[in-house]
C-alpha positions as CSV (number, residue, x, y, z in Angstrom):
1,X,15.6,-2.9,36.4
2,X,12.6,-1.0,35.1
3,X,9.6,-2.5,35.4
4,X,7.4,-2.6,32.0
5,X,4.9,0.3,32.8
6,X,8.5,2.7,33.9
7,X,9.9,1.8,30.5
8,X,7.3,2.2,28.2
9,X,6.9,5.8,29.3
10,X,9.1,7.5,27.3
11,X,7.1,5.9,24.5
12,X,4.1,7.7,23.1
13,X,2.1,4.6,22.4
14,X,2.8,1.1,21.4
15,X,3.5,2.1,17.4
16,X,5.7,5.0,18.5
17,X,7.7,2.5,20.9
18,X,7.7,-0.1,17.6
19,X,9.0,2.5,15.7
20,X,11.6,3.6,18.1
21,X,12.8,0.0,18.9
22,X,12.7,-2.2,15.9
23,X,13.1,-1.8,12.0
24,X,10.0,-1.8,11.3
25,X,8.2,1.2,9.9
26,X,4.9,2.4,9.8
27,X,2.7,4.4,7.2
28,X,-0.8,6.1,7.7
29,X,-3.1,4.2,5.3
30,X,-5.0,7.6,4.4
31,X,-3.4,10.9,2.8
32,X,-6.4,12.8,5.1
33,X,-4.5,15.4,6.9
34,X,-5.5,14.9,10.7
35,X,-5.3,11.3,10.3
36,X,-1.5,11.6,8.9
37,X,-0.8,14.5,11.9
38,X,-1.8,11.9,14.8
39,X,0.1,9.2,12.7
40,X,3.5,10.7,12.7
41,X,3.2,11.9,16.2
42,X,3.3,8.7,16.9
43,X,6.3,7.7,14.3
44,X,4.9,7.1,11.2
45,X,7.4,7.9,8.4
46,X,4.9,7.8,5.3
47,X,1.4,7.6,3.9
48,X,0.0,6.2,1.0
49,X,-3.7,6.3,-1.1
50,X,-5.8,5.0,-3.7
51,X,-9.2,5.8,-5.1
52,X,-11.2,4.4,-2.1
53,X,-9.0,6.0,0.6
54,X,-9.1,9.5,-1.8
55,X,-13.2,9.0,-2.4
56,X,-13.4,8.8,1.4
57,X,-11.2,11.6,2.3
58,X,-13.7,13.9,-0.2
59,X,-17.0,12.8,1.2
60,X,-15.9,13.8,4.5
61,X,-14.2,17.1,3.5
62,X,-16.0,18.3,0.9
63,X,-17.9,21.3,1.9
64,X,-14.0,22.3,2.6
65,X,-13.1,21.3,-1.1
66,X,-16.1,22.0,-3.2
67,X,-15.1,25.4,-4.4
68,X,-11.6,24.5,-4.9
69,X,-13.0,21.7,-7.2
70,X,-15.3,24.4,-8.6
71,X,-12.1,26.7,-9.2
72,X,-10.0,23.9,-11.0
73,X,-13.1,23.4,-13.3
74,X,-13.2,27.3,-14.4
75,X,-10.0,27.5,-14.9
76,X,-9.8,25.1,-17.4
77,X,-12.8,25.2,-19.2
78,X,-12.5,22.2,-22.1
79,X,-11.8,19.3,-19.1
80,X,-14.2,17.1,-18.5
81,X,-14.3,15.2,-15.3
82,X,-11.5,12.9,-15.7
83,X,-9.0,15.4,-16.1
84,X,-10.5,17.4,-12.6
85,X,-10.6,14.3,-10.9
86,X,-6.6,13.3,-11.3
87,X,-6.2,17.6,-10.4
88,X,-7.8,16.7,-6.9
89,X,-6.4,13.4,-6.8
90,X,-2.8,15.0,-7.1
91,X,-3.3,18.3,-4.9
92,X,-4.4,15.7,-2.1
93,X,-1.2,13.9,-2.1
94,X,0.9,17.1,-2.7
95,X,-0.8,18.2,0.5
96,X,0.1,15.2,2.6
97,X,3.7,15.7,0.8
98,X,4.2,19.1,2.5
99,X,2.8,17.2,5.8
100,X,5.6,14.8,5.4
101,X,8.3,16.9,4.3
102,X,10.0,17.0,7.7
103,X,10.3,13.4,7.9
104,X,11.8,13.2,4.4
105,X,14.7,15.6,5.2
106,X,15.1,13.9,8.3
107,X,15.5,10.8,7.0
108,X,17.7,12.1,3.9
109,X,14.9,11.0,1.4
110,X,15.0,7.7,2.6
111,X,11.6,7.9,4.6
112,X,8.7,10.5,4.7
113,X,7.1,9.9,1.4
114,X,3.4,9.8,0.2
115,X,2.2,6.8,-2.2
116,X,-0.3,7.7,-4.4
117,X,-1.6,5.7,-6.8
118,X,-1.9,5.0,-10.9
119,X,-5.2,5.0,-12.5
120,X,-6.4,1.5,-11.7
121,X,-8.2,0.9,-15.3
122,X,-5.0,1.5,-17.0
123,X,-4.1,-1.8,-15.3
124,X,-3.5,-3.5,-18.6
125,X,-1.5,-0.8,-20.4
126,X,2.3,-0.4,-19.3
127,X,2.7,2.9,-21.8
128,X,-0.2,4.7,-19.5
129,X,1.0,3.7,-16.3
130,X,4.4,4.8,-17.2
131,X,3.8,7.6,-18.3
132,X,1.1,8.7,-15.0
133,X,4.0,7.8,-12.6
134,X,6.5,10.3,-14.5
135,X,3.8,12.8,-14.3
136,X,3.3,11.8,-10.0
137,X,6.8,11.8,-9.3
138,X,7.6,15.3,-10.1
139,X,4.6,16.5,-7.9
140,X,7.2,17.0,-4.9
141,X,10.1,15.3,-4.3
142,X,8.5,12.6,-1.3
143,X,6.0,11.2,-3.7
144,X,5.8,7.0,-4.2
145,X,4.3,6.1,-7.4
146,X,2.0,3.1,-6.7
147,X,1.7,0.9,-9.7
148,X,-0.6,-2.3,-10.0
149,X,1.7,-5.8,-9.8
150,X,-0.1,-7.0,-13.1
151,X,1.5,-8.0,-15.9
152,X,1.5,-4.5,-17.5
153,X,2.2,-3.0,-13.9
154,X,5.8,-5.2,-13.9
155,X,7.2,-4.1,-17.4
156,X,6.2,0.0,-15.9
157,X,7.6,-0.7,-12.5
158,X,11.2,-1.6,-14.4
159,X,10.4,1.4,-16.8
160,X,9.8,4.0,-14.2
161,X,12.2,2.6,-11.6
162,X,15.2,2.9,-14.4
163,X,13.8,6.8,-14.7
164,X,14.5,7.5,-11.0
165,X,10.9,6.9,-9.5
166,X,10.2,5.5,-6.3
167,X,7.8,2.6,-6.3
168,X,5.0,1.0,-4.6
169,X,4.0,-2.3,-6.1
170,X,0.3,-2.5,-5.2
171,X,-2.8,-5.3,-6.0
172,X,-0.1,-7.5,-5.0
173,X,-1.4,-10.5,-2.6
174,X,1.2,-13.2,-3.4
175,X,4.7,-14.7,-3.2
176,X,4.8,-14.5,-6.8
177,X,4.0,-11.2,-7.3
178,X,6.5,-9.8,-4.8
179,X,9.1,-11.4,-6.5
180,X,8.1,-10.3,-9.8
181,X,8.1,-7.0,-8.6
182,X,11.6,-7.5,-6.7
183,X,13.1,-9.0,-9.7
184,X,11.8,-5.8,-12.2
185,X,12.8,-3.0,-9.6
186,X,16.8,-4.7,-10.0
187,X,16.5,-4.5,-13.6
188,X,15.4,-1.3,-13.8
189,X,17.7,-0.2,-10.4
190,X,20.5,-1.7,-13.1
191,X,19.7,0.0,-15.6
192,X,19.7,3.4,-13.6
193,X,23.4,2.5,-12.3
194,X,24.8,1.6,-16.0
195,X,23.7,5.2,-17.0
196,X,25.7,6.7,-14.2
197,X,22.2,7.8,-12.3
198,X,22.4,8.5,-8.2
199,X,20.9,5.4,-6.2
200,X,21.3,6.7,-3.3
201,X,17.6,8.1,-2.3
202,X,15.6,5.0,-4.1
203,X,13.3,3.0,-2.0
204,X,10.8,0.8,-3.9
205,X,8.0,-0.6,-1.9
206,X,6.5,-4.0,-2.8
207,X,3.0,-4.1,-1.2
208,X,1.1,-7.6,0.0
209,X,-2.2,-7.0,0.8
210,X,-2.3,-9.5,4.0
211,X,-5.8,-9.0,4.5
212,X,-7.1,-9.1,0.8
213,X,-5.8,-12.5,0.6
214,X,-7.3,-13.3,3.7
215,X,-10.8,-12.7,2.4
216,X,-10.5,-14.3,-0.7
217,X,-9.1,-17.8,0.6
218,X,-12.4,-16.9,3.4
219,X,-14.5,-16.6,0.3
220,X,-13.0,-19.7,-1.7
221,X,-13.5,-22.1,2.1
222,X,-17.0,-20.7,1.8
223,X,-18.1,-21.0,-1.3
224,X,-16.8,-25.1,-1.9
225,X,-17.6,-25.8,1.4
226,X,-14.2,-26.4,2.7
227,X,-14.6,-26.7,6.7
228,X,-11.5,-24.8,8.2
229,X,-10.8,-24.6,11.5
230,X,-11.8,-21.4,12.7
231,X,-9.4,-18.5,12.7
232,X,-7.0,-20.4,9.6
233,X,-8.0,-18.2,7.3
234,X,-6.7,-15.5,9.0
235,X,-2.6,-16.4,9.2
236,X,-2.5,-16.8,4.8
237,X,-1.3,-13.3,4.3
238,X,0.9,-13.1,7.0
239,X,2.3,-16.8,6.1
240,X,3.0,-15.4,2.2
241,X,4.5,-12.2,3.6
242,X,6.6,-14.4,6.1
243,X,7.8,-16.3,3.4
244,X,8.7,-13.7,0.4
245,X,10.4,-11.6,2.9
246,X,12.9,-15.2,3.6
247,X,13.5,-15.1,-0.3
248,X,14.1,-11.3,-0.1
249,X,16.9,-11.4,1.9
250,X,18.3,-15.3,0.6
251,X,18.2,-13.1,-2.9
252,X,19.6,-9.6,-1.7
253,X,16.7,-7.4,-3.5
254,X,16.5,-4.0,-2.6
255,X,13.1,-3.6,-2.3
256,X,11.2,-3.6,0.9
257,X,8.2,-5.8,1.9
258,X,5.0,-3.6,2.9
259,X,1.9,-5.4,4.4
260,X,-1.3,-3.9,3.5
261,X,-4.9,-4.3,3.8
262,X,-5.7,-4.9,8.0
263,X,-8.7,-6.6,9.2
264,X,-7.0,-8.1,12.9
265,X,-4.9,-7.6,15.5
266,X,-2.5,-10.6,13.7
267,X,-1.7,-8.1,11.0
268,X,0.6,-6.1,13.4
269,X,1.8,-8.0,16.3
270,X,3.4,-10.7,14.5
271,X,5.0,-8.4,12.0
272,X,6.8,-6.7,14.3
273,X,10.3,-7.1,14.4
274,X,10.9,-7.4,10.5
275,X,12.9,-4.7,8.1
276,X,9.7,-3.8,6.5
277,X,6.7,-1.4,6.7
278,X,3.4,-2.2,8.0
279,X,0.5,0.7,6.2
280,X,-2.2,0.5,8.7
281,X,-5.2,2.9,8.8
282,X,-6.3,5.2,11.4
283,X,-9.0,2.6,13.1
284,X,-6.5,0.1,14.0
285,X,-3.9,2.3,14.7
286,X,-5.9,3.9,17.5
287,X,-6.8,0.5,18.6
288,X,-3.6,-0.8,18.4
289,X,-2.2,2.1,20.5
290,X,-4.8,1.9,22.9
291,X,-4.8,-1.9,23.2
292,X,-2.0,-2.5,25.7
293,X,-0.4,-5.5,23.7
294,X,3.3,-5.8,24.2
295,X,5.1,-4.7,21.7
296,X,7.5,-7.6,21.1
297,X,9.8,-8.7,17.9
298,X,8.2,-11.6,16.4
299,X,8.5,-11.5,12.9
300,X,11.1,-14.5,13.1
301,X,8.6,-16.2,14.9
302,X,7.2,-19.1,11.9
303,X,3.7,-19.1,11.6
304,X,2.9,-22.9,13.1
305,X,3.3,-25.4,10.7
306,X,-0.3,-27.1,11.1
307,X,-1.9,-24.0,9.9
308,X,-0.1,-23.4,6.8
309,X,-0.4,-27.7,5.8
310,X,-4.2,-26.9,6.3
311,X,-4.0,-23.6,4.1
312,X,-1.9,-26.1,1.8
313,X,-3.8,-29.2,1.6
314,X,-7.0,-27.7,1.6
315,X,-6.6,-24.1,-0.8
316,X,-4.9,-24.2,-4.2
317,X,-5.2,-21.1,-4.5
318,X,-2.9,-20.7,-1.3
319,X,-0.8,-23.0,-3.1
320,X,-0.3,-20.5,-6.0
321,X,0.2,-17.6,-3.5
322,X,2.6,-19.8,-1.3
323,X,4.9,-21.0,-3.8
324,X,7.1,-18.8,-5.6
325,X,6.6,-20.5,-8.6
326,X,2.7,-20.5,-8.2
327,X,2.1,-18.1,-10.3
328,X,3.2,-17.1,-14.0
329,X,3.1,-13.2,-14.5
330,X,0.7,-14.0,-17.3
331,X,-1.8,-15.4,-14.6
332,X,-1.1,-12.0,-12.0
333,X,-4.2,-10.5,-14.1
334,X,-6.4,-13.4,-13.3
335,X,-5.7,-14.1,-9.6
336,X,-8.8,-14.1,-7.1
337,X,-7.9,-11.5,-5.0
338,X,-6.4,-9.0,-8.0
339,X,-9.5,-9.2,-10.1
340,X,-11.8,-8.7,-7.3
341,X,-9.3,-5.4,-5.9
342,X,-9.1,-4.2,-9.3
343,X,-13.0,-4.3,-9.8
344,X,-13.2,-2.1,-6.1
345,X,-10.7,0.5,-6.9
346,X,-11.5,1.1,-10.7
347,X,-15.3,1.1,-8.9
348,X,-14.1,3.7,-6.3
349,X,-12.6,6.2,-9.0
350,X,-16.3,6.3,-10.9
351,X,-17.6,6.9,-7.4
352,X,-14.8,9.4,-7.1
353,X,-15.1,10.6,-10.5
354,X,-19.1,11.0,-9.7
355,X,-18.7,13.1,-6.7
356,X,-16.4,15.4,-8.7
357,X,-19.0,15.5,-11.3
358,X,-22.0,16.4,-8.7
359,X,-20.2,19.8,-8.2
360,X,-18.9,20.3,-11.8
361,X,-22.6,19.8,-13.1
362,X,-25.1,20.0,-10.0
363,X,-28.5,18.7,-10.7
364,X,-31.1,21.3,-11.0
365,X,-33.6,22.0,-8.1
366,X,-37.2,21.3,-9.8
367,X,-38.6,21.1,-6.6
């Protein structure tokens, strides 16, 4: 028998011999270019964005970009910086689309796709973000249209999804709103089928944002005082993603957990093992790959039962992201963790939006 250290050679790194060995997929949380490149040499099979990962990709590259943003601005004289900002936003992700083409013919359009994301202030207006994720999906033909899980984002995401595009729920944190999402992606997946439309290449994401929820049940202990014991905190996202992806397959919905949003170690290891996709960024993916953990199925592993009854007891609003009835879609728009998410990315496209602006209209040198 091979000893560990023989066998693992033929992997690349410990996310390469995950990706090889189990179902679980992985996507580069970035659409910057060498990050996606190391990525899929080591078996990622998609990428996704959003205005803070597309407002850090620009500060870094843009003495590369500047006169291409110039360019799209002379070219069309009457826009104003909106308009040049989603140009940008767009040719980034068609970029990362050519990147990932290989994988998407390898995988018969099943895999190799790049999310990119809806404008986050349209958040309470299901006509815009409709219409936005019509516009995304004919880019190329690997994009992922990510749509907020608010109340407006569920009555798009069974819009959209009935018109053929391939989704990715995002500002999504609990039980509720996975199976919200779930539930509109089968209506619209319905719909799609009565009108005779292929099925055969749709694979809607539903995003959880592990980490996100982590901080905001952190925040709540904090702020009221509650004493946890340390390191509690820390299993709530994976214990909500644990337990909508039990319901997913009890209920037979075709769409496919994602965890988002890493902030430990926990956020991989002991996600390992399940049919879903894990969307980790380029820091922990080199510390994961450099880390030396064994890369072991335990996804069907339950997160110990004393940790979530002190998540229970102690957090109602783990409560409401626990149960699947904790939440009404009405009350998606109000959770914690979305308003707080949806205040930093609608905050990251005006810092976006700014940058854009600085080389549409430089400030004159007085000096």
């Amino acid at each position: 028998m091979a000893t560990p250290t023989k066998a693992r050679t033929r992997f690349k790194s410990p996310l390469h011999e995950m990706a090889v060995t189990t179902p679980t997929d992985f996507w580069n949380d970035s659409c910057a270019l060498d990050e996606l490149a190391y990525a899929i040499d080591n078996g990622a099979v998609g990428a996704t964005s959003n205005p803070t990962i597309v407002g850090e990709v620009l500060a870094r590259e843009l003495d590369r970009r500047r006169s291409r943003i110039a360019e799209i601005a002379a070219q069309n004289p009457t826009w104003g910086e909106d308009e040049v900002t989603w140009r940008v936003v767009e040719e980034l992700a068609v970029e990362a689309a050519d990147l990932l083409r290989p994988v998407f013919e390898r995988e018969g359009g099943l895999k190799g796709r790049i999310s990119i994301q809806t404008d986050p202030r349209n958040y309470r207006n299901a006509e815009a973000l409709a219409a936005q994720a019509l516009r995304f999906a004919r880019l190329a033909p690997n994009m992922q249209v990510k749509i907020a899980a608010t109340s407006a984002g569920i009555e798009a995401i069974e819009a959209v999804t009935a018109a053929g595009v391939n989704v990715n729920a995002t500002v999504s944190f609990t039980v509720p709103q996975a199976l919200a999402v779930a539930e509109a992606v089968e209506r619209g997946l319905r719909r799609r089928k009565d009108v005779g439309e292929d099925l055969s290449t749709m694979r809607p994401v539903a995003t959880m944002m592990v980490g996100r929820l982590d901080d905001w049940l952190q925040a709540l202990a904090d702020r009221d005082g509650i004493l946890l014991t340390p390191g509690v905190a820390s299993w709530a996202g994976i214990a909500c993603f644990k337990h909508a992806y039990a319901i997913f397959r009890q209920r037979g919905y075709r769409t496919r957990l994602l965890a988002a949003a890493y902030r430990h170690r926990l956020h991989w290891t002991e996600l390992v093992g399940g049919d879903v996709v894990l969307t980790i960024p380029a820091k922990w993916q080199r510390l994961f790959n450099a880390s030396g953990i064994e890369v072991r199925p335990r996804f069907e592993e339950p997160v110990p039962r004393e940790i979530v009854e002190e998540l229970y007891v102690n957090l109602p609003d783990f409560r409401r992201a626990y149960d699947p009835d904790g939440l009404t879609i009405d009350e998606f728009d109000t959770f914690g963790a979305t308003v707080r998410t949806l205040r930093a990315f609608i905050g990251s496209y005006h810092d976006l939006a700014a940058t854009i602006r600085d080389v549409m209209l430089p400030n004159p040198d007085v000096s």
